[in-house]
N, C-alpha and C positions, 0 to 999 in steps of 0.2 A: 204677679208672676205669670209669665203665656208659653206655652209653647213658642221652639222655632223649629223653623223648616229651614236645612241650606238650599239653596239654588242660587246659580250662578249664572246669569244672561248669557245666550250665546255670543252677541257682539261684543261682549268681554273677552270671553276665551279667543274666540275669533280674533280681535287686534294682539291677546299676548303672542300669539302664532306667529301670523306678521313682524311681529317687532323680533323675535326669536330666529327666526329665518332671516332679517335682514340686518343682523348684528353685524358690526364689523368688530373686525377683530385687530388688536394690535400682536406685536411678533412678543417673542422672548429670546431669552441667550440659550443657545444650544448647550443641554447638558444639563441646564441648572435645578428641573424638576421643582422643586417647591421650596427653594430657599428661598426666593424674591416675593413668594404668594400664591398665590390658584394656577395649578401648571395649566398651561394650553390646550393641550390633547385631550388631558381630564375632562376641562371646560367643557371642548367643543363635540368631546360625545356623549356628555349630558345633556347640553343643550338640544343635538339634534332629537335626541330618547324625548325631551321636552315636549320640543314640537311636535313631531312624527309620531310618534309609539304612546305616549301616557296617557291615561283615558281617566280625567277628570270627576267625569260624572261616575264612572265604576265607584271613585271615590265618594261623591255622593251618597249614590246607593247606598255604600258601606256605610257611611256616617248617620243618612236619616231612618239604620234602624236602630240607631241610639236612641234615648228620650233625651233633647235639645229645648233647652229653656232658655229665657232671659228675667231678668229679676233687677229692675233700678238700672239700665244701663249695663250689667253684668250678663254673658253669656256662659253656661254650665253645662254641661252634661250631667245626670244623675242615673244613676242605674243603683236600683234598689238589691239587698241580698235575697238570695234567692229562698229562705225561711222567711223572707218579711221581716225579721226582728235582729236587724244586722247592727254591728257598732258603725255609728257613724265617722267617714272620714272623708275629711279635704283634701286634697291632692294637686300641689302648685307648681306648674313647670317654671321655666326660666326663659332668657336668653340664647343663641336664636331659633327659640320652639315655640309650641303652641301646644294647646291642647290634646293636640292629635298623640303628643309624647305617651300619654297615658292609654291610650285606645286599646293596644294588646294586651297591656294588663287587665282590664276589665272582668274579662273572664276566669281571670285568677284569685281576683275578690269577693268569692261570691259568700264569705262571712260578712262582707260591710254594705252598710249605705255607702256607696260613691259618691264625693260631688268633685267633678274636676271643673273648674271655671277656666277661663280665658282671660290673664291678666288685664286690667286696661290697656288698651291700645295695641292690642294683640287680636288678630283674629277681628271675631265676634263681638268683642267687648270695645267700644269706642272710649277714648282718651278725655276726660275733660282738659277743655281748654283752659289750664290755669296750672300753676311750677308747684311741685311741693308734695307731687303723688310718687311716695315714697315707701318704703317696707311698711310703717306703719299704716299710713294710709289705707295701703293694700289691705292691712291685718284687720283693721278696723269693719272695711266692708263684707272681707269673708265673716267675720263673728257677727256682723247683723244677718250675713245670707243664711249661716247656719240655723240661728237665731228662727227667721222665717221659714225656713223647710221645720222649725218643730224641734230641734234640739238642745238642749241645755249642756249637754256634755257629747262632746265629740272629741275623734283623735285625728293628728292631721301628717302630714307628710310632704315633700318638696325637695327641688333641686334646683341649684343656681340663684336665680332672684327668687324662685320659689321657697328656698331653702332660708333665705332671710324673711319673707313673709310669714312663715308657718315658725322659725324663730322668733320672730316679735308677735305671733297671737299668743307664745306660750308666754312670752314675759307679761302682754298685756291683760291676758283671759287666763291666767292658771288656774281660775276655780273650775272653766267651763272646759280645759283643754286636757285631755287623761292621760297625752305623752307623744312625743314628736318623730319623726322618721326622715334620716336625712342622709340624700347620696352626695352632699358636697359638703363643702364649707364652703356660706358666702364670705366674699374676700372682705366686705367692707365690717363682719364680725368676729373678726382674728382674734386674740388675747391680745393687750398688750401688754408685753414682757420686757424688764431689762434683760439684757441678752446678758448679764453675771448669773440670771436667775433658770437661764437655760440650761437645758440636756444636752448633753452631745449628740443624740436620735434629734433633738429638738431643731438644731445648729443646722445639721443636715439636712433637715427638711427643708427649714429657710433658705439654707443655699440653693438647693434645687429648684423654688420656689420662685426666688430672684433670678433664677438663672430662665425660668419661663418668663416671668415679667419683661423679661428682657427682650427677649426674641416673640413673645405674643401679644404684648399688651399695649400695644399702638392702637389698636381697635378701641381699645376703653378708654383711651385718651382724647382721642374725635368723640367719640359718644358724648362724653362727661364735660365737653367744654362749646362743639360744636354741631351736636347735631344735625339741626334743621340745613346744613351746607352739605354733607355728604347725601341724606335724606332726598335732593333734588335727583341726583343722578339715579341715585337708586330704587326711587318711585317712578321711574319713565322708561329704564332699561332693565329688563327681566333678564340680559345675559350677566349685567353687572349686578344684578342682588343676585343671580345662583354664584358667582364669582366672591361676594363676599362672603354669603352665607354658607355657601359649600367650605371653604376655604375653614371655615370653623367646623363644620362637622366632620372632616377629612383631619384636623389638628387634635382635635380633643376627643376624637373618640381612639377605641381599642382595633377596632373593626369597622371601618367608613361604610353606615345604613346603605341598604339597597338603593337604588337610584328610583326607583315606585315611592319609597316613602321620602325622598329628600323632594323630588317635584312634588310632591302633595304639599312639602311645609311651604317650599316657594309660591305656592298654586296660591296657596290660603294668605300669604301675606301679599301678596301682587293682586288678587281681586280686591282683598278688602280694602289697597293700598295703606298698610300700617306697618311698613318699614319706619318711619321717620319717626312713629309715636311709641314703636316701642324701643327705637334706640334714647329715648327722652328717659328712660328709665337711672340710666347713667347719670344722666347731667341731675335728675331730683334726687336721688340717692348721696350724689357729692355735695351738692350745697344744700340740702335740707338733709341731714345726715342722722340719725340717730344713734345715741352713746351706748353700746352692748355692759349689759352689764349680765350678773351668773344666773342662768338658765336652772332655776331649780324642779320643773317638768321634769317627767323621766324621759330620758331623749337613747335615739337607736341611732348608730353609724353606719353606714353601709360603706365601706371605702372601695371604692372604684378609681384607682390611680394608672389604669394603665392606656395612660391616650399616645398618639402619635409622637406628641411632642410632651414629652414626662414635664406635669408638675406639681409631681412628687408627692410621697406616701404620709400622710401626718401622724404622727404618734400620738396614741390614746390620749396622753402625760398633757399634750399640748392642748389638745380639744377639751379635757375635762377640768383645765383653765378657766372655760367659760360654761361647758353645761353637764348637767346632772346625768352622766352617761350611763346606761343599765343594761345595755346592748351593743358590743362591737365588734363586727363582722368584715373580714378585708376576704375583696373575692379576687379570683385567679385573672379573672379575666373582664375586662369593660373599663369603659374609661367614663368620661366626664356625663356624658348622655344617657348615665346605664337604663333610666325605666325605657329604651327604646332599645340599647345593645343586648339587654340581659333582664327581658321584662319578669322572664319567670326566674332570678334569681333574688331580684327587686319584691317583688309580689311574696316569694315566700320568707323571705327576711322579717316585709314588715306585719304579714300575718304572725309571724311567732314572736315575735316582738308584744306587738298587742295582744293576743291570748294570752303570751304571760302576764302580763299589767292586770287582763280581766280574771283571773285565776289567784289575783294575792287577797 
């Protein structure tokens, strides 16, 4: 286990600059704003903010006064509570984020040990080369990390892929894991149901559901089949990864992040260049798939359903299908990204969540 230090070479930032400023641009159809994908305008005053205005290293700063570790190829953040004698917890972002998702909660957990890692292939944490690193996989390596920071019992938390991660350390570790915190549902953990055996709330959900799939989910159809072909473009042109990445957090959120913290995510996957390896997440989670079976953990919902383009509110009825629910919270506002839209809504959920767990 070592410390890390971020730093970023100047002839890095220096060519993203260059390539930013010398984008070309293709046109659009007048009028049509973001039905066809990443509106224009949007793009092109991001981009300039990109170039011109965003100050990298500010970010920096910000980041190395975390404590930044690497542990086996994993990179973490850890921030201890401020008693010394915090419960410990994991905290797994997803797809298209990083670590940085958790950063302003930090100071809202100051009853736990922290540890936020950096998926593989995200950020800091490099991808082995070989198919098959998948929710387990992932699960596996968080329970050795915890394991080595010293813990035998910890609680954990997640969103997105995150949310299936920290779902299969409860199925695989439930003697070690005291109860889980979750602002989504990963899709690839659904119930399955005959639909004789559904609710009418249940019905409705799926419809809405499908009716996202429908209009969003082209992106996880490239991922899950072709990666490494989209991955090209989009490791050599910084306007075309904020075009696609923006494009999702403009989709799935409530309220589209400030443009400071959407170039920080693009900043961290364009130095590290780990666009391609964490689109890989898709394609191992499809063909090395793991069979969800009931979450007996005490597990906490956070429902955050209000993104741009609704996909839809899940009913308790539907989720407690698959896991041991003891906490469920639907908030007024946030969508799919909430420890970034609504950190401090996030933060004190799953603090009251775990104090009641350590309180029975």
């Amino acid at each position: 286990m070592e410390r890390f230090r971020i730093h970023v070479p100047d002839e890095v930032l220096d060519d993203l600059r260059v390539r930013l400023r010398r984008t070309r641009w293709p046109d659009q159809v007048p009028g049509i704003g973001w039905k066809q994908g990443t509106e224009l305008e949007w793009l092109r005053r991001l981009v300039s903010y990109w170039a011109d205005e965003f100050d990298w290293r500010a970010w920096e700063r910000k980041l190395n006064g975390l404590d930044h570790f690497t542990w086996e190829g994993i990179h973490f953040v850890y921030r201890r509570a401020v008693s010394g004698r915090g419960v410990p917890l994991i905290l797994t972002h997803g797809w298209p984020s990083s670590f940085l998702d958790y950063v302003d909660m930090l100071p809202m957990l100051e009853d736990f040990d922290v540890v936020v890692p950096s998926l593989p292939g995200y950020g800091f944490s490099p991808r082995p080369l070989e198919v098959g690193i998948n929710y387990r996989y992932v699960s596996e390596r968080w329970h050795q990390l915890m394991t080595a920071l010293g813990y035998s019992r910890y609680a954990a938390g997640g969103n997105d892929f995150g949310a299936g991660v920290t779902t299969l350390l409860a199925l695989d570790y439930p003697e070690s894991v005291i109860g889980i915190h979750l602002t989504t549902l990963e899709s690839d953990l659904t119930p399955n149901v005959d639909d004789a055996e559904l609710s009418d709330a249940e019905r409705s959900f799926l419809a809405v559901n499908r009716g996202w799939d429908t209009t969003e989910r082209g992106y996880s159809a490239i991922q899950s089949t072709k990666p490494q072909t989209v991955g090209y473009g989009l490791n050599d042109s910084p306007a075309g990864l904020a075009a696609y990445l923006g494009e999702k957090w403009h989709s799935w959120s409530n309220d589209t992040p400030r443009e400071e913290f959407l170039c920080a995510t693009f900043t961290l996957y364009w130095v590290t260049q780990t666009i391609t390896t964490s689109m890989r997440d898709y394609w191992d989670n499809r063909w090395y798939p793991v069979e969800p079976t009931y979450v007996g953990t005490p597990t906490a919902f956070g429902v955050f359903a209000h993104q741009t383009v609704p996909e839809g509110e899940p009913p308790r009825s539907y989720l407690e299908r698959v896991y041991n629910i003891q906490r469920w919270t639907v908030f007024p506002h946030g969508g799919h990204f909430a420890p970034v839209e609504e950190p401090a809504a996030v933060a004190a959920d799953l603090s009251a969540f775990f104090r009641s767990l350590s309180s029975r």
